[in-house]
TIRO-2110 file (N, C-alpha, C; in Angstrom, 1 decimal):
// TIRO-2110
0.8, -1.2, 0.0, N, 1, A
0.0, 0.0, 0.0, CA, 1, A
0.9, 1.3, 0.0, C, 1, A
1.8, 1.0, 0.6, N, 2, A
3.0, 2.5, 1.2, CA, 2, A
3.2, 2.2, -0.6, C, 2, A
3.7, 1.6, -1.4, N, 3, A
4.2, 1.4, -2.6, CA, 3, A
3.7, 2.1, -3.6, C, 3, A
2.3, 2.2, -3.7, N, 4, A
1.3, 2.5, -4.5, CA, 4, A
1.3, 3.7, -4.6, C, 4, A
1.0, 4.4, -2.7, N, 5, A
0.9, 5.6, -2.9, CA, 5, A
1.9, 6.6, -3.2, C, 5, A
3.4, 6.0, -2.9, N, 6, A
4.3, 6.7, -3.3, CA, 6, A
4.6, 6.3, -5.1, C, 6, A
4.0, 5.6, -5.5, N, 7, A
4.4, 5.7, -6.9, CA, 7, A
3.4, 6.6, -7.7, C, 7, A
2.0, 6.8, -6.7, N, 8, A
1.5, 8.0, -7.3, CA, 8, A
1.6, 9.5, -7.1, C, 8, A
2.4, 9.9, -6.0, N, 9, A
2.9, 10.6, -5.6, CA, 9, A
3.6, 10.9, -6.6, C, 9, A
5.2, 10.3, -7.2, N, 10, A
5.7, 10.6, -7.7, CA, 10, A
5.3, 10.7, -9.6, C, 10, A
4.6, 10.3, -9.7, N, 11, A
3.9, 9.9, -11.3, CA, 11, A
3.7, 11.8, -11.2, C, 11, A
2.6, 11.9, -10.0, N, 12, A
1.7, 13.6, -10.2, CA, 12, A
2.7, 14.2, -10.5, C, 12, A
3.9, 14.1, -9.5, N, 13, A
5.5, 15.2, -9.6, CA, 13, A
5.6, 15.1, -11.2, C, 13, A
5.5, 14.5, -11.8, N, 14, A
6.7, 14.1, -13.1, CA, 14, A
5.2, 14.6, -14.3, C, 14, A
4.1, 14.9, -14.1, N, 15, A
3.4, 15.8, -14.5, CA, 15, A
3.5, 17.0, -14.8, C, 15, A
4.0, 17.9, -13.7, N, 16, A
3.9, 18.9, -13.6, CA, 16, A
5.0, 19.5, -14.7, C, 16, A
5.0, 20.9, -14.7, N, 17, A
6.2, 21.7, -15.6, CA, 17, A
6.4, 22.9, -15.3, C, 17, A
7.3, 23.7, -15.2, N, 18, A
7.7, 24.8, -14.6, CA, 18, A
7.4, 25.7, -16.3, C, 18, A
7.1, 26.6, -16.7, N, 19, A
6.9, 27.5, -17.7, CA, 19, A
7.4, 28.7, -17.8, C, 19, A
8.3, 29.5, -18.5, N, 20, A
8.1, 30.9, -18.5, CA, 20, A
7.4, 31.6, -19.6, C, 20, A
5.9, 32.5, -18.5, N, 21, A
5.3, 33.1, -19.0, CA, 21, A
5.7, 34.8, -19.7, C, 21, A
6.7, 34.7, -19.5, N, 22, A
7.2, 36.5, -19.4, CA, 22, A
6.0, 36.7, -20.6, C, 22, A
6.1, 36.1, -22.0, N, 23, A
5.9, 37.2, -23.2, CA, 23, A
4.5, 36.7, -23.6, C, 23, A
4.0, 36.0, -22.9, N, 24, A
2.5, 35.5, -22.9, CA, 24, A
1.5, 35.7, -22.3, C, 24, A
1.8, 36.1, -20.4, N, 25, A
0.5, 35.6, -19.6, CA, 25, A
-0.3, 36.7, -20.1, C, 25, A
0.2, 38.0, -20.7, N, 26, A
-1.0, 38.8, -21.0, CA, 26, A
-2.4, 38.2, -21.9, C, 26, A
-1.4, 37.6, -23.1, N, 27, A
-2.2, 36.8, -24.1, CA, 27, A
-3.0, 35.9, -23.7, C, 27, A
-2.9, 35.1, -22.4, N, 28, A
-3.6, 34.1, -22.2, CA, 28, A
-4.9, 34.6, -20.9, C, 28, A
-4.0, 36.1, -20.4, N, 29, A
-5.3, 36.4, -19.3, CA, 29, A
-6.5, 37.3, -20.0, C, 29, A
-5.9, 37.7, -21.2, N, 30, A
-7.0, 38.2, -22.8, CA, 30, A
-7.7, 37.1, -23.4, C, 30, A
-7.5, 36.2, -23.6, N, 31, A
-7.5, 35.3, -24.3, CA, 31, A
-9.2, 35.4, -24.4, C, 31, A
-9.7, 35.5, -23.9, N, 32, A
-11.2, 35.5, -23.7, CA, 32, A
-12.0, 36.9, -23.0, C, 32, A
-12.7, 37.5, -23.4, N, 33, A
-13.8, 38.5, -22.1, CA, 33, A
-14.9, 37.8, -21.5, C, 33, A
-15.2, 36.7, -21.0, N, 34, A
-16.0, 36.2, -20.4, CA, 34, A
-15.7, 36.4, -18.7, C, 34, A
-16.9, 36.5, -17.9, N, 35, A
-16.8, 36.5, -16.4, CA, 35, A
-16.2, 35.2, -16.1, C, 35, A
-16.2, 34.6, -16.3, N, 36, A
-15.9, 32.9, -15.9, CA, 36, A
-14.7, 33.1, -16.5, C, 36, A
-13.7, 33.4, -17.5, N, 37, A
-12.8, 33.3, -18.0, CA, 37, A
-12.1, 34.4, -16.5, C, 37, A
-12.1, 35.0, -16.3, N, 38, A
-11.5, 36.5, -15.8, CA, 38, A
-10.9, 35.9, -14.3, C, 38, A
-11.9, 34.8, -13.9, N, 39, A
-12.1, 34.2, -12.8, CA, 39, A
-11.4, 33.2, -12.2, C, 39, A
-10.8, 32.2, -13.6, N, 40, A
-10.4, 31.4, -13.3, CA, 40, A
-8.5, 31.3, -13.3, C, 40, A
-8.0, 30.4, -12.3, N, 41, A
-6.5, 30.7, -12.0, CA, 41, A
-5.7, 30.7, -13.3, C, 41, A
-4.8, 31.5, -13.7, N, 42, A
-4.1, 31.2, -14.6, CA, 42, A
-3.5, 30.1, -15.1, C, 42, A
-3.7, 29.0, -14.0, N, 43, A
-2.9, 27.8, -14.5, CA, 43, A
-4.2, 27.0, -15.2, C, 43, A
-5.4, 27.1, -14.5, N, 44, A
-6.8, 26.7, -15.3, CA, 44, A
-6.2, 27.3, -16.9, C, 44, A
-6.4, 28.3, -16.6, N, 45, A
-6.2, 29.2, -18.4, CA, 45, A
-5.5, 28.5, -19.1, C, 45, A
-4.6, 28.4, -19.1, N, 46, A
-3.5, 27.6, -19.8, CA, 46, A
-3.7, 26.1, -19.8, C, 46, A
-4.3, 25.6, -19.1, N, 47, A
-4.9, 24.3, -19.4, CA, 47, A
-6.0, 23.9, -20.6, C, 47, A
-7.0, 25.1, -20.1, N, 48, A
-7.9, 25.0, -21.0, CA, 48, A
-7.0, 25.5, -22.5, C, 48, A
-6.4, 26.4, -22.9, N, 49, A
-6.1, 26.7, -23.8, CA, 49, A
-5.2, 25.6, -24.4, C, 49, A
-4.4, 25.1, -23.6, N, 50, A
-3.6, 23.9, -24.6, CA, 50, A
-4.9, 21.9, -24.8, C, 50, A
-5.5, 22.4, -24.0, N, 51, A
-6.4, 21.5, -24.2, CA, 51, A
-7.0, 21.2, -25.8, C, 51, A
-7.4, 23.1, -25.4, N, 52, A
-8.3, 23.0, -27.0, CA, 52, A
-7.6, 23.1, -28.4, C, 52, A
-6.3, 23.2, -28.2, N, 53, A
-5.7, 23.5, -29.1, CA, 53, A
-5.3, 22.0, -29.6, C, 53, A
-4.5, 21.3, -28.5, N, 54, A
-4.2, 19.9, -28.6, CA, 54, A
-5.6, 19.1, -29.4, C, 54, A
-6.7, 19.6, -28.7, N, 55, A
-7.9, 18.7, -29.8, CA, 55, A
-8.3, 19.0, -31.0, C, 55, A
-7.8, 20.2, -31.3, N, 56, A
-7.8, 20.8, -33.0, CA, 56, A
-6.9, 20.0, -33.2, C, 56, A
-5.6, 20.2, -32.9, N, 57, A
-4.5, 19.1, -34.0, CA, 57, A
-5.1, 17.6, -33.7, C, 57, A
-5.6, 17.3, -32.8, N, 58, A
-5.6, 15.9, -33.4, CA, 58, A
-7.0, 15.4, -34.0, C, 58, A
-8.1, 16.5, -34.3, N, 59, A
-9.2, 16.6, -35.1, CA, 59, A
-8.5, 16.8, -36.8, C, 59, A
-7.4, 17.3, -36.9, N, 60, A
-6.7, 18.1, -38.2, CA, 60, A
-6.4, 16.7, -38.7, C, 60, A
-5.7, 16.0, -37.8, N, 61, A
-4.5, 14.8, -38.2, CA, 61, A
-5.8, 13.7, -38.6, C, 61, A
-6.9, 13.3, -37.5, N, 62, A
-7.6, 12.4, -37.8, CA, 62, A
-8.3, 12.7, -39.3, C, 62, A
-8.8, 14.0, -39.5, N, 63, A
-9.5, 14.1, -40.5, CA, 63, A
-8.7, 13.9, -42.1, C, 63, A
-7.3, 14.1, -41.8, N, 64, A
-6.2, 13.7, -43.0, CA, 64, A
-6.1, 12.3, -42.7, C, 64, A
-6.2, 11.6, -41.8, N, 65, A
-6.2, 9.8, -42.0, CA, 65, A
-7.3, 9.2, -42.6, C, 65, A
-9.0, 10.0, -42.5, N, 66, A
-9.9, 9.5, -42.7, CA, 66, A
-10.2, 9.9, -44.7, C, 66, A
-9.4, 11.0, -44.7, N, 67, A
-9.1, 11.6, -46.2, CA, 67, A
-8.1, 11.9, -46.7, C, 67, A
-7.0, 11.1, -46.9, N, 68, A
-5.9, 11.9, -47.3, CA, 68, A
-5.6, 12.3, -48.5, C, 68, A
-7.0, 12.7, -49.3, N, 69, A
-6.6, 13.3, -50.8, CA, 69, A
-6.0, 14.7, -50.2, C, 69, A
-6.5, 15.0, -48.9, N, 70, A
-6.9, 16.9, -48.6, CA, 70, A
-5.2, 17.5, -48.1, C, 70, A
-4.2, 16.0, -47.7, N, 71, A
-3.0, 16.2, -47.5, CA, 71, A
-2.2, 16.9, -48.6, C, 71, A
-2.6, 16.9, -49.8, N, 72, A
-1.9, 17.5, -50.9, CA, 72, A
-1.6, 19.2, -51.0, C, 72, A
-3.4, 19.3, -50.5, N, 73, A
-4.3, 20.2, -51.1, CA, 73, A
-3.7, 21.4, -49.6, C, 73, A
-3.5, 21.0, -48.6, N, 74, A
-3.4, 21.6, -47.7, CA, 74, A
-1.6, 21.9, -47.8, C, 74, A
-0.8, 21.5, -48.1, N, 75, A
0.5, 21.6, -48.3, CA, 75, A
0.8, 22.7, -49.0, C, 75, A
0.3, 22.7, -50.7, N, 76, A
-0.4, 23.2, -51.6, CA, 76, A
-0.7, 25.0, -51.4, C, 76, A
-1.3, 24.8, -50.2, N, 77, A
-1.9, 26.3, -50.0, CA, 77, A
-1.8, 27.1, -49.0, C, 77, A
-0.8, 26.3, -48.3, N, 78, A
0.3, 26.8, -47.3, CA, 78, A
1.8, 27.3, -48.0, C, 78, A
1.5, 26.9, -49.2, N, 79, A
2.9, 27.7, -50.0, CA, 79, A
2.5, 28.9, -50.0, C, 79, A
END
């Protein structure tokens, strides 16, 4: 039992990340005008924000496995 909890103990440690916000936190405490946005801790903010960002790329990637004519076309028009 002592085993368990200290291997979850250390799992949460090896989670975490130290960040420097110097040229950002403004952008991310903007990032929204909502009351609920304004409200919530900056480390919320930044969760939510790489959340949603992480599920757009992996909405981008799945929809290029489910179609990959659109991989051309997308290359293409980023030139």
């Amino acid at each position: 039992m002592f085993c368990a909890v200290r291997c979850t103990l250390v799992c949460m440690a090896q989670d975490r990340a130290s960040v420097d916000l110097r040229n950002i936190r403004h952008r991310v405490e903007n990032a929204r005008s909502d009351k609920a946005w304004q409200l919530l801790p900056l480390s919320k903010k930044i969760r939510l924000l790489l959340e949603e960002r992480l599920d757009q790329i992996e909405k981008e990637a799945q929809d290029l496995e489910e179609d990959p004519t659109e991989k051309p076309e997308k290359k293409q028009s980023g030139k």
